[in-house]
Every structure is written in structure tokens, then in C-alpha cells.
N, C-alpha and C positions, 0 to 999 in steps of 0.2 A: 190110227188114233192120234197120232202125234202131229199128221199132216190135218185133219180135223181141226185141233186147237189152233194152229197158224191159223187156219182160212175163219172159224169164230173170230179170234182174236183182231185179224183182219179188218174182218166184217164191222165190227164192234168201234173200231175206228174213221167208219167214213158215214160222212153225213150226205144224202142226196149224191153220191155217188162221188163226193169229191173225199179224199181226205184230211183229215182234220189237224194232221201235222203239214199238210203242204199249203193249207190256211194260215198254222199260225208262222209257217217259214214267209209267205209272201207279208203278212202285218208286221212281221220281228226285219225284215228288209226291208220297207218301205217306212219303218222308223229309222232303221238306221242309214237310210239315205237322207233323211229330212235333217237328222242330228249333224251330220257330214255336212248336207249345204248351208244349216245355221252357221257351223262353226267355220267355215269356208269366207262366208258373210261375215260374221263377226274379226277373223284375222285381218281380211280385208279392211273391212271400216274402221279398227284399232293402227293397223299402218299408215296407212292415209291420213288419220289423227295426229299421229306420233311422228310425219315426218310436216304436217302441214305449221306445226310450229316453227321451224327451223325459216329464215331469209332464205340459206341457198337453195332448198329446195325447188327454185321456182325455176333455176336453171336444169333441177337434177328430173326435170319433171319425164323426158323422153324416157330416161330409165324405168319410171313406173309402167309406161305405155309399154317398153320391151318385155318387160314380165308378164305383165298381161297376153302379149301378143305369146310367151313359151308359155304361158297356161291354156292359151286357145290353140294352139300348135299339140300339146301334149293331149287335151282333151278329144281334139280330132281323129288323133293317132286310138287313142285310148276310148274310147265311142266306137268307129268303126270295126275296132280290132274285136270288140263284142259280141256289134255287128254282125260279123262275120265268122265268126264261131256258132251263134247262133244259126245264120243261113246254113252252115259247110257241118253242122251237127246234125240239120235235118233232113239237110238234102244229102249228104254223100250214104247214110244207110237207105234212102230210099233208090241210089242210082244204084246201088250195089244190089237189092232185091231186083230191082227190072232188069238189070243184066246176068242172073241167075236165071231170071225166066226165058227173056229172050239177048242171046248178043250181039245182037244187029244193032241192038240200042245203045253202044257203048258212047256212039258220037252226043247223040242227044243226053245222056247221062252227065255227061263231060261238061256238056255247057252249064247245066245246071249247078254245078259245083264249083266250074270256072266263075259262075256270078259271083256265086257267093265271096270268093278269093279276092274279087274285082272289088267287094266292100273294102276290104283290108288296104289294098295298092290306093283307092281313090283319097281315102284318109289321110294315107304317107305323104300320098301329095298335096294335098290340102294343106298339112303340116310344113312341108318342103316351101311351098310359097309363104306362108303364113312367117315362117323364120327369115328365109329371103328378104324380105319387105322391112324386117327390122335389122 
């Protein structure tokens, strides 16, 4: 009986097969991504303001350009690292099932998991020149 009400209860929460709480988590994230690059935007354009009155600014200007360059630097690292959690979350439970079934597959398994790891490294490096340069 008790396992009954779960699977009602369940049921009662999903619309055309999806459900209705992992609806409103992707709208309640996709606001609060948009709130985050407003406000990203906004500190932006309020520093740039606040330092554009200033004379010496014009010499301190490479400074602005180096922040930017550790914002795209940390963005890369932080992007890929997603990335790849993403890839290395879907692919390593399914290399682990193929190699349950058969173990000959351990190599091909491997690579597949290997990519995904290769989002993360390609990032670092991204990052790694990205700092370099400034």
C-alpha cells in the first residue's frame, strides 16, 4: 500500500512524461543564470565608469585588459571543468555496464572516459596560455 502512494504520488507529478519539478529546477536556473550575467554586466559597466573618470587611468588601462584576460582564464578552466563532469558523469556508468557484460571492452571503455577528462586538461590549458600572455 505504501509503495502504491509513492508511485500515485509520483505519477501525479509528471506531465507528458517529464517532471514537473525538473521543469521548474531548469526555469528557476536559467533565471538565475540570466540574474548572474546581468549583474556580471552591470559590475562591469559601473568599474569602467568609476575608473573612466580618473587622468591616470589611461596609463592603468593594460591592468583592466589583465583582469579580463583572469576572467577568461578562470571562465575556461570553469566551463570545461563542467564540461567534463558532465561527459565523465555519463560516460563512466555506461563504460562500467559494458564492462560487466563483456571485459574485452575495458580499452574502448577507457577512451571514452579518457575524452571526457581531456575536456578538463584542454581548458587548463587554455587557461595556462590565456595567463601567460598577460
Amino acid at each position: 500500500m505504501r509503495y502504491y502512494f509513492l508511485y500515485q504520488h509520483n505519477a501525479a507529478l509528471r506531465q507528458n512524461g517529464v517532471s514537473v519539478m525538473k521543469k521548474m529546477n531548469v526555469k528557476k536556473f536559467a533565471r538565475t543564470f540570466l540574474v548572474l550575467i546581468a549583474v556580471f554586466a552591470l559590475a562591469c559597466a559601473f568599474s569602467s565608469m568609476a575608473f573612466a573618470a580618473d587622468g591616470e587611468t589611461a596609463a592603468a588601462a593594460p591592468d583592466n585588459n589583465m583582469g579580463i584576460g583572469m576572467i577568461a582564464a578562470a571562465l575556461a578552466v570553469g566551463v570545461a571543468g563542467i564540461g567534463a563532469g558532465i561527459a565523465v558523469g555519463s560516460g563512466a556508468p555506461a563504460a562500467i555496464g559494458a564492462l560487466t557484460e563483456d571485459p574485452k571492452s575495458f580499452g574502448k571503455a577507457l577512451i571514452f572516459v579518457v575524452l571526457g577528462e581531456g575536456i578538463a586538461l584542454y581548458g587548463m590549458l587554455i587557461a595556462i596560455l590565456i595567463i601567460t600572455k598577460f
